[in-house]
C-alpha positions in Angstrom: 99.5 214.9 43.4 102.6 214.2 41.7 103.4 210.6 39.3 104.4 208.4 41.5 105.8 205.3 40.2 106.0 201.9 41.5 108.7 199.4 42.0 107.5 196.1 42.3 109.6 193.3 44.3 110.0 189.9 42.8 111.2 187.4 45.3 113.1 187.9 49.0 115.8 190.3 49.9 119.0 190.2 51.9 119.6 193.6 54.1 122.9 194.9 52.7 122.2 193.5 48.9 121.8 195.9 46.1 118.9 195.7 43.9 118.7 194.8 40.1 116.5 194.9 37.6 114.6 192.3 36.0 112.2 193.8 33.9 110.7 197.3 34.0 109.5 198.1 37.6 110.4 194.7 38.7 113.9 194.6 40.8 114.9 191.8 42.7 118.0 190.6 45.3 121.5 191.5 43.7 122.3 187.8 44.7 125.3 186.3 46.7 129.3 185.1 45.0 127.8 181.8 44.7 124.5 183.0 43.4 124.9 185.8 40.9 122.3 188.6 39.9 124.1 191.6 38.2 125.3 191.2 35.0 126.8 194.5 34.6 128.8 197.1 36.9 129.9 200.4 35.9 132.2 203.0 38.2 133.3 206.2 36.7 136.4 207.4 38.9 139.7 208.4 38.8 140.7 207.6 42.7 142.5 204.8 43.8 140.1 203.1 45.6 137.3 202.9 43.0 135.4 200.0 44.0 136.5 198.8 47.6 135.7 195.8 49.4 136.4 195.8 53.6 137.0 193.3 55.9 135.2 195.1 59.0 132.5 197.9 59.0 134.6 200.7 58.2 133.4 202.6 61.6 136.4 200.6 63.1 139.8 199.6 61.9 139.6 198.0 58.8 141.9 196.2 55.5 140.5 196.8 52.1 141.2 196.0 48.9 140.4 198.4 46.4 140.1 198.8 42.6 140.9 202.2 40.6 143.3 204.3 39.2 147.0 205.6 40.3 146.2 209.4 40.3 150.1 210.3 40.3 150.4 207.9 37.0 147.2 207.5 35.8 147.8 203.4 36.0 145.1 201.0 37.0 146.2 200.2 40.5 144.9 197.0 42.0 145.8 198.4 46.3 145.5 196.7 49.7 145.9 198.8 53.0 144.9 198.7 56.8 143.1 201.5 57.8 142.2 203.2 60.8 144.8 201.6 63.0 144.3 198.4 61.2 147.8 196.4 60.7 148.7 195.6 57.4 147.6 192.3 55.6 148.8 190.2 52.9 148.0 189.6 49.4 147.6 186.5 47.9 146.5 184.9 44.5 144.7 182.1 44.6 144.2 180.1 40.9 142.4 176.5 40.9 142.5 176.7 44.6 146.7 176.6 44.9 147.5 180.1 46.5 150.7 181.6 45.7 151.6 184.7 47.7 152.0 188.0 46.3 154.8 189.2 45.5 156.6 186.2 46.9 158.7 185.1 49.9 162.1 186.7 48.4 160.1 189.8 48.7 160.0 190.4 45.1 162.1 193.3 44.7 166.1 193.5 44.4 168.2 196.5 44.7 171.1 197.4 42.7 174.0 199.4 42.6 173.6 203.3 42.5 174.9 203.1 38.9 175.5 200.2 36.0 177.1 199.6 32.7 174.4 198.9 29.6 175.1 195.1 28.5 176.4 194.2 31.5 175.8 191.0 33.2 173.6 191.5 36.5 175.0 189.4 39.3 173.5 188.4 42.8 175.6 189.9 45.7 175.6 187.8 49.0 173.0 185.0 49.6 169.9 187.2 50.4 168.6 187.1 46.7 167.7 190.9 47.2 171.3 192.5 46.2 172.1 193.2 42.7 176.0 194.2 41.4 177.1 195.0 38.1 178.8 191.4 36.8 180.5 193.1 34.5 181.2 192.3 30.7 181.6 188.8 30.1 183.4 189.6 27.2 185.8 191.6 28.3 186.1 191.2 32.1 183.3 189.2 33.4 182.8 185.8 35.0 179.6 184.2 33.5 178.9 181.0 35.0 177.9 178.1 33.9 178.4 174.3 34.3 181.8 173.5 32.8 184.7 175.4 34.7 187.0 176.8 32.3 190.7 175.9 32.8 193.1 177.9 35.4 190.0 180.2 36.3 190.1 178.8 39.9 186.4 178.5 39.6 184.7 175.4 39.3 181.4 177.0 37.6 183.3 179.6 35.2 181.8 180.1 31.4 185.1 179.6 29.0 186.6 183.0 27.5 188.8 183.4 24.8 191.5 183.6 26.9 191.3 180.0 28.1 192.2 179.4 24.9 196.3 180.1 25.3 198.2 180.1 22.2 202.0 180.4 22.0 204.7 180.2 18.6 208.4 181.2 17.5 207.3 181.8 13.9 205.3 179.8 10.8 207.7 176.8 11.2 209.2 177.2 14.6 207.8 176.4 17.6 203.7 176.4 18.2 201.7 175.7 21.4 198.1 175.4 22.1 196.0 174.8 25.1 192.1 174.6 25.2 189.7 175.5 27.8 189.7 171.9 29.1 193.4 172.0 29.6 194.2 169.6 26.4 197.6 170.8 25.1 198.8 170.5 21.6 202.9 171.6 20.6 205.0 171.9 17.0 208.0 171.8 16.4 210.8 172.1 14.0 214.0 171.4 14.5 217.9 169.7 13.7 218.7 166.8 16.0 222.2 165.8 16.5 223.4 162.5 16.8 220.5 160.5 15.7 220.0 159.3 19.4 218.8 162.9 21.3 216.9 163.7 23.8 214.8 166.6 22.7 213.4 168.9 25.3 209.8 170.4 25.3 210.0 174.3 25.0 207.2 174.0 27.3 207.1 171.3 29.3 203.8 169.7 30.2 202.3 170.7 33.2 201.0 166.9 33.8 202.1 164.4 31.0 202.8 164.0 27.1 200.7 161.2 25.9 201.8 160.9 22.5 204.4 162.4 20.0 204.5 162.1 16.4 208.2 162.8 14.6 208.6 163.0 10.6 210.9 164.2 8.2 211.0 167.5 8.0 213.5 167.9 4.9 212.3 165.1 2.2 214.0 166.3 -0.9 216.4 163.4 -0.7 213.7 161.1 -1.2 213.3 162.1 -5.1 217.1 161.9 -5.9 218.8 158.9 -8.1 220.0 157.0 -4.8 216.8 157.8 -2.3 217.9 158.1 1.4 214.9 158.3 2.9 214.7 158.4 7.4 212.9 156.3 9.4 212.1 158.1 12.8 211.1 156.8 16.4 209.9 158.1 19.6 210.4 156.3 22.9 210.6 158.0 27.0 207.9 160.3 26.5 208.0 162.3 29.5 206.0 166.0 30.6 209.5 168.1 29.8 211.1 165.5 27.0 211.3 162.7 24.4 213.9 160.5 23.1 214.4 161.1 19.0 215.7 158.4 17.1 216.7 158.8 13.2 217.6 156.6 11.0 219.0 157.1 7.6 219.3 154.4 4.7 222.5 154.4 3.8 222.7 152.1 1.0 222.1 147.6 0.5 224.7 146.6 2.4 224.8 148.8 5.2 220.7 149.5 5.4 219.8 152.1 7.9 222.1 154.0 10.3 221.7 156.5 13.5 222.2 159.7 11.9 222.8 163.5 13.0 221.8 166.9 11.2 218.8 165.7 10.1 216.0 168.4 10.4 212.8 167.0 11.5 209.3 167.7 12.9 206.9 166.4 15.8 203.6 167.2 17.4 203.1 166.5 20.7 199.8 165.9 23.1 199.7 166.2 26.7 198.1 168.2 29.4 
């Protein structure tokens, strides 16, 4: 008769749990989630579903969640399907016991446009947060938003280009305008006045207010002769378009200063 050997049971079994070893020819219950036997497991497979656990007796419809490999890509694949007539379920993770769903309520997937530019900036289209469209280049032609809107952009949550920041001039010592991103305007000037008393007009008026304007001597060599004449210059009725320009001339002791014309001068002014 041929060697038959024995397998010896060491405690009680549950119908449906595998068997492990404990020592040679001694096997015992595989245990329960709560109360682990097996220390080991190994499948050798290259099918999806490599290890499969179902939620019904798979003689009926069925959901299972199975463990393998993609055979198209050769990925792990982690899979859950209905079979049999079975209707789809959920997955869900479930860490410290807060469950988040899988992949998510916005669906976790966006499309896009059928084509895009590299370096681009990817913007949602409409509210569903499933649309992609190309942005653009926020260097070029973009609008990148952020928190600060940048000036005349008409939007209130527009990043700040390099355009925002608009500069104007006539020449080294003629007229200069700048304007930054917040709207904060700076002008220079150069010029002759005429009587001593003029009004002198903005080249660009203001599209608000001037809040301050600064007038000097533009033509000082008079200041170094025998008999200095140096001008003493005021500013009063600032407005967004003008200023008035007053400058006076010393003249000599007796006389002091006096309103005087074809004096060339200077100014900077700062409005918004």
């Amino acid at each position: 008769m041929p060697y038959q050997p024995q397998v010896e049971q060491s405690g009680s079994v549950t119908p449906g749990h595998v068997a492990a070893w404990t020592t040679d020819g001694v096997i015992q219950d595989g245990g329960t989630p709560s109360a682990p036997f097996l220390t080991t497991l190994g499948l050798q497979s290259n099918s999806l579903v490599s290890f499969g656990i179902a939620n019904a007796p798979v003689t009926g419809a069925y959901n299972q969640l199975g463990l393998g490999f993609d055979p198209a890509t050769g990925n792990a694949a982690l899979s859950v399907a209905g079979y049999d007539g079975a209707a789809n379920v959920g997955f869900v993770v479930i860490i410290n016991g807060v469950t988040y769903a899988f992949p998510g309520a916005g669906g976790g997937d966006v499309v896009g446009p059928g084509s895009s530019t590299d370096g681009d900036v990817a913007l949602f289209n409409g509210a569903t947060g499933a649309l992609l469209k190309d942005g653009g280049n926020a260097r070029v032609a973009g609008a990148l938003s952020i928190l600060i809107g940048a000036f005349g952009s008409g939007n209130s949550t527009q990043a700040v280009n390099l355009s925002d920041f608009a500069r104007q001039n006539s020449g080294n010592e003629g007229w200069q305008y700048f304007r930054d991103p917040n709207g904060n305007i700076i002008q220079s000037y150069k010029g002759t006045n005429t009587t001593g008393a003029d009004t002198i007009a903005f080249p660009l008026a203001f599209p608000n207010a001037c809040s301050q304007v600064i007038a000097m001597d533009a033509d000082p060599t008079a200041w170094a002769s025998m008999e200095p004449q140096p001008v003493v210059y005021g500013v009063e009725n600032i407005s967004a378009s003008s200023f008035g320009l007053y400058a006076a001339k010393f003249n000599n002791i007796a006389t002091g200063f006096i309103l005087t014309g074809s004096l060339i001068f200077r100014y900077i002014a700062i409005g918004y």
